[in-house]
C-alpha positions, -999 to +999 in steps of 0.1 A: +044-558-216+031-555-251-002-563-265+001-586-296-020-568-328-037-596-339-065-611-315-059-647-323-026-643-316-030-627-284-053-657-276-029-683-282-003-662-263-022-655-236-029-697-230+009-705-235+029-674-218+011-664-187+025-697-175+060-698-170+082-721-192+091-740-163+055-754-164+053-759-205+081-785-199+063-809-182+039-814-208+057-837-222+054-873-218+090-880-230+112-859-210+143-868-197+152-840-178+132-831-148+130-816-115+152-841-091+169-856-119+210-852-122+221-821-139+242-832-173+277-820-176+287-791-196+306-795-227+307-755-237+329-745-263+336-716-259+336-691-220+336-657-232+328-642-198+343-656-169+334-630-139+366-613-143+387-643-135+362-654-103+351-682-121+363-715-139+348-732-167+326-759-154+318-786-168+309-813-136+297-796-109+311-794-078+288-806-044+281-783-022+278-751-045+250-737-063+248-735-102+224-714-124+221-729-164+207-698-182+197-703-223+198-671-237+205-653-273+213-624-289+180-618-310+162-626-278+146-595-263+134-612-230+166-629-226+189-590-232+162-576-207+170-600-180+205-596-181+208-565-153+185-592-132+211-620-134+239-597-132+225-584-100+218-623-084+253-630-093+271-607-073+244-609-044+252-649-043+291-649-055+304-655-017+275-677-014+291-705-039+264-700-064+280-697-104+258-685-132+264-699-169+246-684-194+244-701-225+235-694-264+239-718-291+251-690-314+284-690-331+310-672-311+314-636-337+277-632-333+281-629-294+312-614-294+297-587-319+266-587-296+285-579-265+307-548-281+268-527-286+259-500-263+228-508-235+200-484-242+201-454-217+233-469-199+255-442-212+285-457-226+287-487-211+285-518-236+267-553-226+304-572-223+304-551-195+271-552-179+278-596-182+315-592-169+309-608-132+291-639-150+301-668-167+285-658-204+293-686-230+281-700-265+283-737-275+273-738-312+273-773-316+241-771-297+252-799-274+243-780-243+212-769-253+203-805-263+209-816-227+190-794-211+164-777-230+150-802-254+156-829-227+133-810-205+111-802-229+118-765-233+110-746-264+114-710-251+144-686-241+155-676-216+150-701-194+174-709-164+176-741-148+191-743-110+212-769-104+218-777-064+241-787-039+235-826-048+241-815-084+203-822-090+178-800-110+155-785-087+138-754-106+133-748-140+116-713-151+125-677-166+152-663-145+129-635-136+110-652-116+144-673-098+148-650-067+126-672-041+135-702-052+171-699-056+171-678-021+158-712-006+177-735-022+211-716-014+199-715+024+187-754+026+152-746+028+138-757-008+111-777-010+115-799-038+084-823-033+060-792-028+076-776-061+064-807-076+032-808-066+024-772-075+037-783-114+012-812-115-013-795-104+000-763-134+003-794-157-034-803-152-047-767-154-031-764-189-039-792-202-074-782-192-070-748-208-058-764-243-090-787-244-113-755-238-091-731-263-095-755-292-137-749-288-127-714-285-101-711-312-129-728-336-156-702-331-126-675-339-114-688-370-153-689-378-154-651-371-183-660-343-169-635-317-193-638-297-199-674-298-160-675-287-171-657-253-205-680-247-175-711-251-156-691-224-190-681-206-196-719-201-159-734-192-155-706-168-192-719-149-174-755-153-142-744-134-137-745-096-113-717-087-081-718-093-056-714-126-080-722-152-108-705-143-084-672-139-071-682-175-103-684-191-114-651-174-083-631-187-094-646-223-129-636-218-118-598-211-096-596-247-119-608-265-140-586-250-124-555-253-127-555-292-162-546-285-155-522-260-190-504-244-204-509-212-201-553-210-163-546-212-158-526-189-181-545-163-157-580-171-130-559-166-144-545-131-151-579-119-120-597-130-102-566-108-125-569-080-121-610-075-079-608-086-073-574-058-038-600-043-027-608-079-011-580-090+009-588-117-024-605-135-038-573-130-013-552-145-014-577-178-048-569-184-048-529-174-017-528-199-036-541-230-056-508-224-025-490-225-014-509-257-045-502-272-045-460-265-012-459-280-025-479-311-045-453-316-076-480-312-107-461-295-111-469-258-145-453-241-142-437-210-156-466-188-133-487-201-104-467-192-118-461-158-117-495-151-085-504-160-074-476-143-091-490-112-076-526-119-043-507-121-050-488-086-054-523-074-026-534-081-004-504-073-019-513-039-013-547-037+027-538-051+033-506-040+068-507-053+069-521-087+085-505-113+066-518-142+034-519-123+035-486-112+044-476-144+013-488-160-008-468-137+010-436-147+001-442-182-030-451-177-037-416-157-019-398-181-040-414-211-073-406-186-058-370-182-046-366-146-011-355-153-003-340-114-014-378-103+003-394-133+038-376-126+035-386-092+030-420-097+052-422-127+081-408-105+077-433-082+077-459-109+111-446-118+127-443-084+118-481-081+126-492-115+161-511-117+160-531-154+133-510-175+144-470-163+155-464-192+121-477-205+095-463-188+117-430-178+108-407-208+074-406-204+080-388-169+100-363-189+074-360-214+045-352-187+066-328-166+076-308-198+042-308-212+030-299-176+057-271-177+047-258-209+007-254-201+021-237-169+033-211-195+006-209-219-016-204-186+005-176-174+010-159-207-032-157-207-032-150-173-013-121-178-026-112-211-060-110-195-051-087-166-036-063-191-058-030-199-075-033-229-070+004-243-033+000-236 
């Protein structure tokens, strides 16, 4: 959930990672690896985590069971934050024959170093424990990753690949976002033909987003702002609805935020008001308002008032979101409402499991700030009712 600093950057991010890197993957032409194709063997060098003896090394796998490929590294944020997550689906699906290997191409001291650090805000314990009931490996050879990843047409980490009971490939994505799939394939209800109709049609919204970002990108490398947003203005009228049309709108409101004032704002209203059942989408673009407070970059009022909205939104559409609820409680806390801000940002933490440790000391910060003007209140209070020749 962070902003990037420089707008063209942020554009180009926004095209290529609000879609998942399952979807990126079949851009290519040339892949050889795809969903429905046979899953390659494993030729890992070295297991450093077996699940406390649960597990065997794998190299073929075995019909009938259910096997998750994760690529991951040590210098990889995204892939250290989603270790609790794959921890977690590991023991939920160990009786179920399901075996996560988790991969990095990195030589074995640097993981081995890796796994003796502390996790942030988990006391003492260390992340060779936090990975102990999976199968965490490294193959520096990079033979693995070769097999998979660039075969597949993958370029980003982590990225988790579920091999099924056939020992076919039949999901490819960030292992975030594996729960309902991997819940469907382990109970025989998976869909693989719908799974590939849904990435066409991804594959032809991209590819429609790329053609209209290279008129967009031009007019930004120009400087011509606002001729970036008539571009958008006109490929968003082009558009029926659907991904690209969303895409383009989400690009639209950046670009427009650098300008703040009252046009802002109204994009941002009406992006909220037509996306109120996509709440994560919603939470990306109330949290660039975030981002941008805590850069210190001026946001007017109406602005924050409608991100605050689009934030309400989505609290409402995810009631129990950790991150999502935690972007509201900024968001009232930045606008000033600290009794609903610690409310909300309580319940943020109570249904937090990966990111508590994140998004927890901003609750501590509003309830001692809170306590402390409680004080100051009652000192003048009291200072007030005193007599004044006393």
């Amino acid at each position: 959930m962070r902003i990037l600093k420089s707008l063209l950057t942020l554009t180009v991010a926004l095209v290529v990672g609000s879609f998942s890197s399952q979807l990126m993957a079949h851009l290519h032409d040339t892949e050889s690896l795809t969903i429905g194709t046979r899953a390659p063997a494993l030729n890992i060098e070295h297991w450093v985590n077996d699940g406390q003896a649960k597990f065997q090394p794998v190299k073929d796998f075995e019909t009938g069971k259910v096997y998750i490929v994760e690529f991951w590294a040590t210098w990889c944020g995204p892939c250290i934050a989603a270790m609790p997550h794959i921890a977690e689906l590991q023991d939920k699906y160990a009786t179920k024959g399901v075996q996560v290997v988790s991969v990095s191409d990195e030589d074995l001291e640097t993981v081995e170093s890796f796994l003796m650090q502390k996790v942030p805000g988990k006391d003492d314990q260390t992340y060779a424990q936090l990975t102990k009931n999976y199968c965490l490996t490294t193959d520096p050879d990079q033979s693995v990753y070769a097999d998979y990843m660039e075969a597949s047409g993958e370029a980003g980490i982590p990225t988790a690949f579920i091999i099924g009971k056939q020992g076919m490939i039949e999901w490819i994505g960030h292992p975030m976002e594996i729960d309902q799939p991997l819940a469907q394939i382990v109970n025989d209800q998976w869909d693989r033909d719908e799974f590939l109709e849904q990435l066409a049609e991804q594959k032809r919204a991209t590819q429609v987003i790329q053609m209209g970002m290279q008129k967009v990108m031009g007019k930004l490398q120009s400087g011509d702002s606002k001729g970036a947003v008539e571009v958008l203005d006109g490929l968003i009228a082009e558009q029926e609805d659907g991904p690209a049309k969303i895409e383009f709108k989400m690009i639209r409101i950046q670009l427009l935020l650098k300008e703040g004032g009252e046009t802002a704002a109204t994009a941002f209203t009406e992006f909220a008001n037509e996306n109120k059942d996509q709440p994560l989408m919603l939470n990306q673009v109330a949290w660039s308002i975030v981002e941008m407070k805590m850069e210190g970059i001026a946001v007017d009022d109406k602005l924050l008032a409608a991100a605050t909205n689009a934030a309400e939104l989505a609290v409402a559409a995810s009631p129990t979101d950790g991150a999502i609820l935690d972007t509201l409680g900024h968001l009232l806390y930045q606008s000033g409402n600290i009794d609903r801000a610690i409310e909300i940002q309580t319940r943020a933490v109570e249904n937090a499991s990966e990111m508590k440790a994140e998004i927890e000391p901003l609750l501590k910060k509003m309830l001692k700030e809170k306590a402390e003007n409680a004080e100051t209140d009652s000192k003048e209070t009291e200072n007030e009712d005193k007599d004044p020749d006393e």
